[in-house]
C-alpha atoms as one frame of an Amber mdcrd trajectory, in Angstrom:
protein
 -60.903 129.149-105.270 -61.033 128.037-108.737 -63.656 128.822-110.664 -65.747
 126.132-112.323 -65.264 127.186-115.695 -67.357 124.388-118.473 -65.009 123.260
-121.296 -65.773 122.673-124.571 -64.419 119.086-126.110 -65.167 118.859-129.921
 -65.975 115.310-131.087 -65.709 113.685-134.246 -68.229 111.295-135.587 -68.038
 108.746-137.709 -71.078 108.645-139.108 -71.568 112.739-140.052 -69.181 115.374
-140.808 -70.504 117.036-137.846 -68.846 117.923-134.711 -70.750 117.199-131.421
 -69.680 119.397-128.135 -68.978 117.698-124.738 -68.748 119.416-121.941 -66.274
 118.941-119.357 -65.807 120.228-116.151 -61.987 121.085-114.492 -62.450 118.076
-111.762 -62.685 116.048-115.380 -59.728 117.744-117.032 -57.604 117.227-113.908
 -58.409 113.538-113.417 -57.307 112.882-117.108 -53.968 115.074-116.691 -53.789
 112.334-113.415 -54.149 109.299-115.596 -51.677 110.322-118.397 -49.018 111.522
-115.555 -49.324 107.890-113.989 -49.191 106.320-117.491 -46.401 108.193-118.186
 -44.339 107.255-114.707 -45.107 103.574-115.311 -43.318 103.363-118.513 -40.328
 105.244-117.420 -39.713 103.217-114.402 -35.470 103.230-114.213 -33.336 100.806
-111.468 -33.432 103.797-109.304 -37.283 103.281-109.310 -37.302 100.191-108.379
 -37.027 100.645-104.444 -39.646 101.924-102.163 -38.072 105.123-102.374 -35.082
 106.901-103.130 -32.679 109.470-101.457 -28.754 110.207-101.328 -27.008 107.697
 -99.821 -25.550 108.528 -95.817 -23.809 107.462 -93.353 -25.532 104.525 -91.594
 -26.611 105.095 -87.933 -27.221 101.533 -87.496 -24.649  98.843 -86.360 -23.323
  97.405 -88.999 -24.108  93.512 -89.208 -22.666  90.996 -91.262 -24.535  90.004
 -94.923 -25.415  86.679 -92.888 -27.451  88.039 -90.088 -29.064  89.976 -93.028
 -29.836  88.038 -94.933 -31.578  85.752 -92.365 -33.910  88.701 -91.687 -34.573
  88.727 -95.546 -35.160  85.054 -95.476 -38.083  85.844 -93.091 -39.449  88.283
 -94.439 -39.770  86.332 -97.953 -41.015  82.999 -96.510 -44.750  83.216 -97.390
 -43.554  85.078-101.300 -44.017  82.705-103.938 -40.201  81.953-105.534 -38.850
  83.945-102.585 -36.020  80.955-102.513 -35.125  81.380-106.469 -31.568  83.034
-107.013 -29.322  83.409-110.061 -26.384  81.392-110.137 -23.543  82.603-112.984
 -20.748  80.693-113.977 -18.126  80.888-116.972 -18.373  78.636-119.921 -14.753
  77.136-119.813 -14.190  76.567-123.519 -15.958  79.855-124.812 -15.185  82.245
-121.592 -18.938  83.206-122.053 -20.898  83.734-118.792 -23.403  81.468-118.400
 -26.615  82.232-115.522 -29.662  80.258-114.365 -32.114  79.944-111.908 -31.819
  77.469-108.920 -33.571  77.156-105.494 -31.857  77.583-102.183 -32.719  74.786
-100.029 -30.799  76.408 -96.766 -27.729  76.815 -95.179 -25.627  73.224 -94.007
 -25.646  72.639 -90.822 -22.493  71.783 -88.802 -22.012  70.732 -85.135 -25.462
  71.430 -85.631 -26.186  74.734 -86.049 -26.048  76.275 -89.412 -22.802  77.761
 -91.410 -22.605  79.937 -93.909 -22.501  77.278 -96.494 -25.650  77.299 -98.790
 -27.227  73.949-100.320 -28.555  73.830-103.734 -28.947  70.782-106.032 -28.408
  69.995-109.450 -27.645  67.170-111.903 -24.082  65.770-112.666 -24.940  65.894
-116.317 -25.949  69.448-116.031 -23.949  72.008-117.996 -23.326  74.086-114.349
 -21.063  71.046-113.399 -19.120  70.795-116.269 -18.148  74.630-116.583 -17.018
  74.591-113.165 -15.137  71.332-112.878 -13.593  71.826-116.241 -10.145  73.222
-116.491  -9.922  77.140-117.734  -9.004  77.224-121.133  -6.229  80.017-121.722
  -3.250  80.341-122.800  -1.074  80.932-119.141  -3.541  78.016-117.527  -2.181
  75.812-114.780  -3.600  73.705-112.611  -3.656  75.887-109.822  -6.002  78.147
-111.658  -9.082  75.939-111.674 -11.305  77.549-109.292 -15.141  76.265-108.527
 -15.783  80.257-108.580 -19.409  81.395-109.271 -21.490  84.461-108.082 -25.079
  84.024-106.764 -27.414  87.054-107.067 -30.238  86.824-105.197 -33.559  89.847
-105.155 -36.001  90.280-102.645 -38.495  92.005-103.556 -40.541  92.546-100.741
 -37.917  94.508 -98.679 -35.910  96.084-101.851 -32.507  93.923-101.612 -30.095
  92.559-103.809 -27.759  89.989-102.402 -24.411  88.967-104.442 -22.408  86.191
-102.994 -19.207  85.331-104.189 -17.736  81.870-103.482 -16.675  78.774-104.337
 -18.755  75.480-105.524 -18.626  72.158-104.499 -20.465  69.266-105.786 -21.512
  65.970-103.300 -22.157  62.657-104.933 -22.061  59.386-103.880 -18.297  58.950
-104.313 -17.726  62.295-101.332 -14.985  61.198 -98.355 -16.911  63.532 -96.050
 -19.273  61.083 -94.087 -21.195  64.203 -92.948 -21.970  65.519 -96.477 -22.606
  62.235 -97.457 -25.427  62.554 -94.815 -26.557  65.952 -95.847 -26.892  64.333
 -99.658 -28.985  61.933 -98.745 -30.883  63.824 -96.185 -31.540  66.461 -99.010
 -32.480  63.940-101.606 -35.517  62.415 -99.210 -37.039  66.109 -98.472 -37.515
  66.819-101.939 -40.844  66.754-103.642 -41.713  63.646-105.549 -41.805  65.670
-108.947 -38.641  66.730-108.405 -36.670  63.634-107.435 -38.188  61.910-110.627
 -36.138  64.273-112.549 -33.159  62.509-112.218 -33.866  59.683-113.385 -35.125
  61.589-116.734 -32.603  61.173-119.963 -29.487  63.106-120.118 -30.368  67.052
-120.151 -29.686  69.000-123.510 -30.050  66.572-125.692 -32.560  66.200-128.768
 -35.790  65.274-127.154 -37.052  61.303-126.948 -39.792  60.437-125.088 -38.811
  59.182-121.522 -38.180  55.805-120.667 -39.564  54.036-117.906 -39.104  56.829
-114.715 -40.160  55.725-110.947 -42.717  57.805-109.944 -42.231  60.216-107.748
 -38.411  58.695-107.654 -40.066  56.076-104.984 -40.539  52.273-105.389 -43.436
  49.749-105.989 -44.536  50.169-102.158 -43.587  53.466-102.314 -40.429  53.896
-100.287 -38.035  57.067-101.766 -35.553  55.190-103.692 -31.513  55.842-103.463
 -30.187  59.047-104.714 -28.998  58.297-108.331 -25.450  59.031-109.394 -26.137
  61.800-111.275 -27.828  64.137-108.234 -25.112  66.206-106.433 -25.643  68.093
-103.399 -24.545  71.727-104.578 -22.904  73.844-101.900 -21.816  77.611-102.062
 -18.820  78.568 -99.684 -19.183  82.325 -99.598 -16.059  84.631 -99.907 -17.509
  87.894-100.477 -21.196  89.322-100.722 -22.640  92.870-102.128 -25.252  93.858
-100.270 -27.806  96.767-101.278 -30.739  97.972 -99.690 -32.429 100.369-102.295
 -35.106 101.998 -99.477 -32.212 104.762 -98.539 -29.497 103.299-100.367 -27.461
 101.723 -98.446 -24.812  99.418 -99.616 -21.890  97.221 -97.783 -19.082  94.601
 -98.952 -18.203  91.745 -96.823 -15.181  89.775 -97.035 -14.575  86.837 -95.617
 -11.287  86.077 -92.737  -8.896  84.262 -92.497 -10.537  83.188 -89.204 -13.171
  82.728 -91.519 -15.210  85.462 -89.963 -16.408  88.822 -91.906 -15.316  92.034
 -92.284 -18.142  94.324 -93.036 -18.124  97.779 -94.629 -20.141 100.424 -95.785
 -19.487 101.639 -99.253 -20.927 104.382-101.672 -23.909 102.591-103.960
């Protein structure tokens, strides 16, 4: 049993050049020493910290499921966290070969036959810079035609659960000029579920340039009797065909790569973190 032993803390006024004793007991001392520790841990928080918890990765006991069935459980899991839909999309600036990354929302996977693929919808703005790195032709020296690729990689956190999600694929942009009479629905389907705020966006001035104050925007991208207007020219349905996806679960460290089939199914493995 410890003993209860008073300790003697010297303070130093301001006021006199005297020093004025405290005392302290050892519950006192301890519950500083407590503080400091927890200080301390906050400020070296590493990536290995930032799971629930952390032990060497083993050999899963669990079936092993494709990224797509888990990331639907994710999904679920997230619905009620605010920006639980925001992901990272990186793409390569053609003329500098400088990555370029931003943050977009996922608005679902496209349905076909109608059940959903594995085909995720985003949206951005034909004038955006996104579309022109990716439809632009690589700029090197051996560059062919055949070596444009809509590649991009997708990163996507969830916080609540400790996952990191990143997708490999291939873009593709719908506008109003798409063959596909089914995307062509999905477009417009898309444009009339978004928020007011956000359809009136595209009918803002071109993006990046020197600021001017707006002309004349449709509220709420919606007519005099309020009826949601066309989709303008400039909004594209964005859609990420997945080819591969890294999947990491930092609660016990477990980590798998799936690549896609020729079948277009998955092959899913477990790999070392």
């Amino acid at each position: 049993m410890l003993a209860r032993i008073p300790l003697v803390c010297l303070y130093l006024s301001t006021s006199t050049h005297a020093f004025t004793p405290l005392l302290t007991s050892s519950s006192t001392v301890r519950s500083f020493s407590s503080l400091n520790m927890s200080t301390a841990n906050e400020n070296n928080v590493g990536f290995t910290d930032i799971g629930a918890q952390s032990s060497p990765p083993t050999s899963s006991t669990e079936e092993i499921t494709t990224w797509r069935d888990k990331i639907s459980t994710s999904i679920a899991r997230s619905k009620k966290v605010r920006g639980g839909n925001f992901v990272q999309i990186a793409t390569v600036d053609p003329e500098t070969l400088e990555p370029r990354c931003r943050t977009v929302v996922f608005r679902g996977f496209l349905k076909q036959d109608g059940k959903e693929a594995d085909i995720m919808k985003m949206i951005t703005d034909k004038r955006s810079s996104k579309f022109s790195e990716v439809t632009a032709s690589p700029k090197k020296a051996t560059a062919s035609p055949g070596d444009k690729k809509a590649t991009c990689e997708m990163v996507w956190w969830f916080g609540k659960s400790s996952e990191q999600y990143r997708i490999r694929g291939n873009l593709k942009f719908i506008g109003d000029d798409e063959t596909d009479a089914a995307l062509l629905i999905a477009r417009k389907e898309q444009w009339g579920n978004m928020s007011d705020p956000a359809r009136e966006q595209f009918f803002w001035k071109e993006p990046g340039l020197p600021f001017d104050s707006q002309a004349e925007v449709p509220e709420g991208g919606r007519d005099g009797e309020g009826k949601v207007l066309p989709p303008p020219d400039n909004f594209l349905l964005m859609l990420l065909y997945p080819t591969r996806c890294d999947y990491l679960r930092l609660g016990d460290n477990f980590k798998q790569i799936d690549n896609i089939k020729e079948n277009n199914g998955w092959d899913a493995q477990q790999v070392t973190p």
